[in-house]
Structure formats: structure tokens, C-alpha cells
N, C-alpha and C positions, 0 to 999 in steps of 0.2 A: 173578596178579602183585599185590604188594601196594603199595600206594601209595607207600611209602620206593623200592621199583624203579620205581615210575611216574617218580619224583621224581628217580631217579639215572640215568634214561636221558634226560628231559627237559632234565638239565643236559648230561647230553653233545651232545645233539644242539645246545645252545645252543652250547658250543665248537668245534663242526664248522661251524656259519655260521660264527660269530665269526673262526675262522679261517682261513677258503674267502677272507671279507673282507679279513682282515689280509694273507693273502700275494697276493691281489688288488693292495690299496693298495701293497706293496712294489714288484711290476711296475712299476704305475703310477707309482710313484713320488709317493703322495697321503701326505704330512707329517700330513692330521689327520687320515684315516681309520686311517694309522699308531698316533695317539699315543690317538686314541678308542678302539681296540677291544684292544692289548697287555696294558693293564689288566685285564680282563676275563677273559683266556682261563683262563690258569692257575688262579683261584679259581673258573670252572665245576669245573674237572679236581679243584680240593679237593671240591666241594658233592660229586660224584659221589660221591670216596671216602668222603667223611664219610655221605652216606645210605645206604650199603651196606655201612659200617661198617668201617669200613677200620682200619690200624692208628694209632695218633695219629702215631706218628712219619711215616707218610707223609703225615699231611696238614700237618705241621709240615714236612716236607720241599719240600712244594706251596706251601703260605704263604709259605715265604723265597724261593723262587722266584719267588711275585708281588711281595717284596718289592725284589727283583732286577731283577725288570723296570721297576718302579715307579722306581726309583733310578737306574737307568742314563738311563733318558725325560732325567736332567737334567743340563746342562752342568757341567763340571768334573771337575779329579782328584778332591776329596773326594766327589762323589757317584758317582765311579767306585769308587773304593776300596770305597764302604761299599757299592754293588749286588753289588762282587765278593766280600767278608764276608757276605752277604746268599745267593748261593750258596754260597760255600763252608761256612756253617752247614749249608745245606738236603743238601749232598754229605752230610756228618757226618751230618744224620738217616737219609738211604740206605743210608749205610753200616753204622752200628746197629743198619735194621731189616735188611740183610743179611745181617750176621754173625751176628745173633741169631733169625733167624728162616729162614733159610737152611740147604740141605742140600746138602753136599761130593757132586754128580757125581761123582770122583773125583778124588782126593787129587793123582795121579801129573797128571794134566789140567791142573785147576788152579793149581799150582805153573806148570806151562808159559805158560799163559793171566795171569798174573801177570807172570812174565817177559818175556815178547812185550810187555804193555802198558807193563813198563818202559823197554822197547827203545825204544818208541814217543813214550813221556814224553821223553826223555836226546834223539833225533834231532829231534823238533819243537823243544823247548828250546834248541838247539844253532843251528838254523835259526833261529829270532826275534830268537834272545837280543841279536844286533849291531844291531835295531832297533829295541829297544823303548825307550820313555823310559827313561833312568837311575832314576828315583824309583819307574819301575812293574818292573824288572827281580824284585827276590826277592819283592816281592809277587804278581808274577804266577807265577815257580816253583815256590811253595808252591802255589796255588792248584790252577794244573793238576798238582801230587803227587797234592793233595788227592781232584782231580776221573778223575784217572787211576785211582788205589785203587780207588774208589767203579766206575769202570768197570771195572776187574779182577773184583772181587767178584761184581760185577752179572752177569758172565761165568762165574765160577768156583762160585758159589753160587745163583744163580737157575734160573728156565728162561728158553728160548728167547727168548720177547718181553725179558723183563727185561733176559737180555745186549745184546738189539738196542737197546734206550732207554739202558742205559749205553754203547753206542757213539757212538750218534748224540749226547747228550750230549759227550764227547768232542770229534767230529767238528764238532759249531755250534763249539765255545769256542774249537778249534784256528785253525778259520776267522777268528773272531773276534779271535784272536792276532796271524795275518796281517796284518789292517788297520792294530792298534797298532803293526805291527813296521817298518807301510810297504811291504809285499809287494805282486808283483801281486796282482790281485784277480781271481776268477772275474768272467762278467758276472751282472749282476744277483745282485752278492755278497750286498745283505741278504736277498733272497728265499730263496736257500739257506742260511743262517746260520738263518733263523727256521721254513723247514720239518724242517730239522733237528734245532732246538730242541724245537718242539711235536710232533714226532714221538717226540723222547724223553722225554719230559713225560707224553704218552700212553699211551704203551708200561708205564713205571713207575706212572702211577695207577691204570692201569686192569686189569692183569697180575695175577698170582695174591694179589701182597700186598695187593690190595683186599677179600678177604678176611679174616674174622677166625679161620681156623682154619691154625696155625702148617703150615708144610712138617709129611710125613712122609717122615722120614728113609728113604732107598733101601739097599735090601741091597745089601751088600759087593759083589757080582758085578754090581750094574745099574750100566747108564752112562747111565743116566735118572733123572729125577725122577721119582718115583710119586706119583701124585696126591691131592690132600689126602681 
């Protein structure tokens, strides 16, 4: 094992306290073991992909994501607006390195897995939409288009883990929507909104594109991705 792996499993395991802690503090409901350790996670999950050589657009994809977190920690619409800019760049880098580095499962598949996630997009949209602030209604539209795509692809063009971290993505924002919209709430709604999150945080840093050798593309008859 060469010390750059010593050094990207050392960061992992830092984000695996870090956030054993984090969703701990969320139970608990502890405000500064919250706001200490959010910071934090997401740029281990970049350190990982950057020592192992990852591709830049995912750790640019990572970074807006800590930037995101970093943004939302702070009161108001303008620093809501700009954490949700702040992901919705990081969607843009996912999506990127998806298309472009990504190999079509099959064509017939993914056109379905596209359309299902659109179904999916139009009925949560539909659901929120009578309660979100007026000022966040199309900002927040685009956002989850944006963040929907980026789940489709993840699905339509990835493997296995990949589609499962653009679900869960999804699945935290959707949750996330809810609150803005003024929906019941699960219990202990932040603790599922953030194991959600960091689940699929993980799922994409750590998944096949942490390497630096592109997909190889699967012959016309496999309904697999063949391994790089």
C-alpha cells in the first residue's frame, strides 16, 4: 500500500467519526456539535478523492458541496440562495463527469430511468410547490431539475453505488423541500435529511469515478458495466 492509500483511507476513516458524531449531535439535538463537525465532512470525502487521484471535476464537485454546507450553517434567504448555487454548481460537476465519463447500460433502460425520475421531479414539485416562499418557488424548480438530471444520469450512466448516492441525493433535498414547503415532518427529520446526504456524498466520492481510468464501454448485448 503506498502512502497516497495510506493517506486516502486515513481521511476516510476521519469522515466516518466525523460523521458517526454529526448524526449523533442531530438526535441529540447538540447546535454546536452540529455546526463543529458539517464543515468538516465533506472536504475529508474531497482529501480522499484528491489522494487517489480522483477526477477534478469530482472533487470540484465535493468542494461545492462543502461550500453548501458552509452557506446554509447561515441565517437568511441570501445565504440560502447562494448554498443552493453552491450545490447546484457541484450537481453541474456530477453531471459532466457523468456524461463524459460514463457508459450507456443500455440506451432502452435509461431513457425509462430518465423518465420515471422525471415523473418524480413534476409530483414532488407539485406537492411543495403551494408552500414554499414565493421568492424561493423557481429558484427552487430549477434546482431540483438540475439535481433530478444529475440523479437520472447517475442511474442511467453509472454503476450500482453511483445510481444509489444520486438517489439519496435526491431523496436528503426532497426531504429538505418539505420543511421549506411547511410539511409534516418525519421525526427526527434533520438526522434523516443528513444520513441521506452523507450517504450520497459517499456513495459518489468514493464509487468507481475515484479513479483515474475512464468507464469501459460495455458491449451492445451486456446490461452491465464492465469493469475498468
Amino acid at each position: 500500500m503506498t502512502g497516497r492509500e495510506r493517506a486516502a483511507r486515513a481521511a476516510l476513516a476521519a469522515f466516518a467519526v466525523a460523521a458517526v458524531v454529526h448524526l449523533a449531535a442531530q438526535l441529540a439535538g447538540s447546535a454546536t456539535a452540529d455546526h463543529l463537525t458539517k464543515p468538516v465532512l465533506v472536504p475529508l470525502l474531497a482529501a480522499c478523492a484528491a489522494l487517489r487521484g480522483g477526477p477534478r471535476l469530482l472533487i470540484a464537485a465535493l468542494l461545492c458541496g462543502w461550500a453548501g454546507d458552509v452557506l446554509l450553517q447561515l441565517d437568511g434567504d441570501t445565504s440560502f440562495l447562494a448554498g443552493m448555487a453552491a450545490f447546484a454548481a457541484g450537481h453541474v460537476c456530477y453531471l459532466t463527469l457523468l456524461t463524459t465519463r460514463g457508459a450507456f447500460v443500455d440506451r432502452r433502460r435509461a431513457a425509462l430511468t430518465a423518465a420515471g425520475y422525471a415523473v418524480v421531479w413534476l409530483v414532488a414539485l407539485v406537492v411543495v410547490w403551494p408552500g414554499l416562499p414565493s421568492g424561493l418557488r423557481i429558484p427552487v424548480a430549477a434546482y431540483s431539475l438540475l439535481l433530478t438530471a444529475m440523479a437520472a444520469a447517475a442511474a442511467g450512466l453509472g454503476p450500482r453505488a453511483t445510481a444509489v448516492g444520486g438517489a439519496l441525493f435526491l431523496l436528503s433535498d426532497t426531504l429538505l423541500a418539505t420543511r421549506l414547503a411547511d410539511l409534516p415532518q418525519l421525526p427526527a427529520a434533520d438526522f434523516w435529511i443528513m444520513l441521506s446526504y452523507l450517504g450520497a456524498q459517499y456513495l459518489l466520492a468514493t464509487g468507481r469515478y475515484g479513479s483515474t481510468k475512464p468507464f469501459v464501454q460495455p458491449a451492445r448485448t451486456s446490461s452491465v458495466c464492465a469493469p475498468p
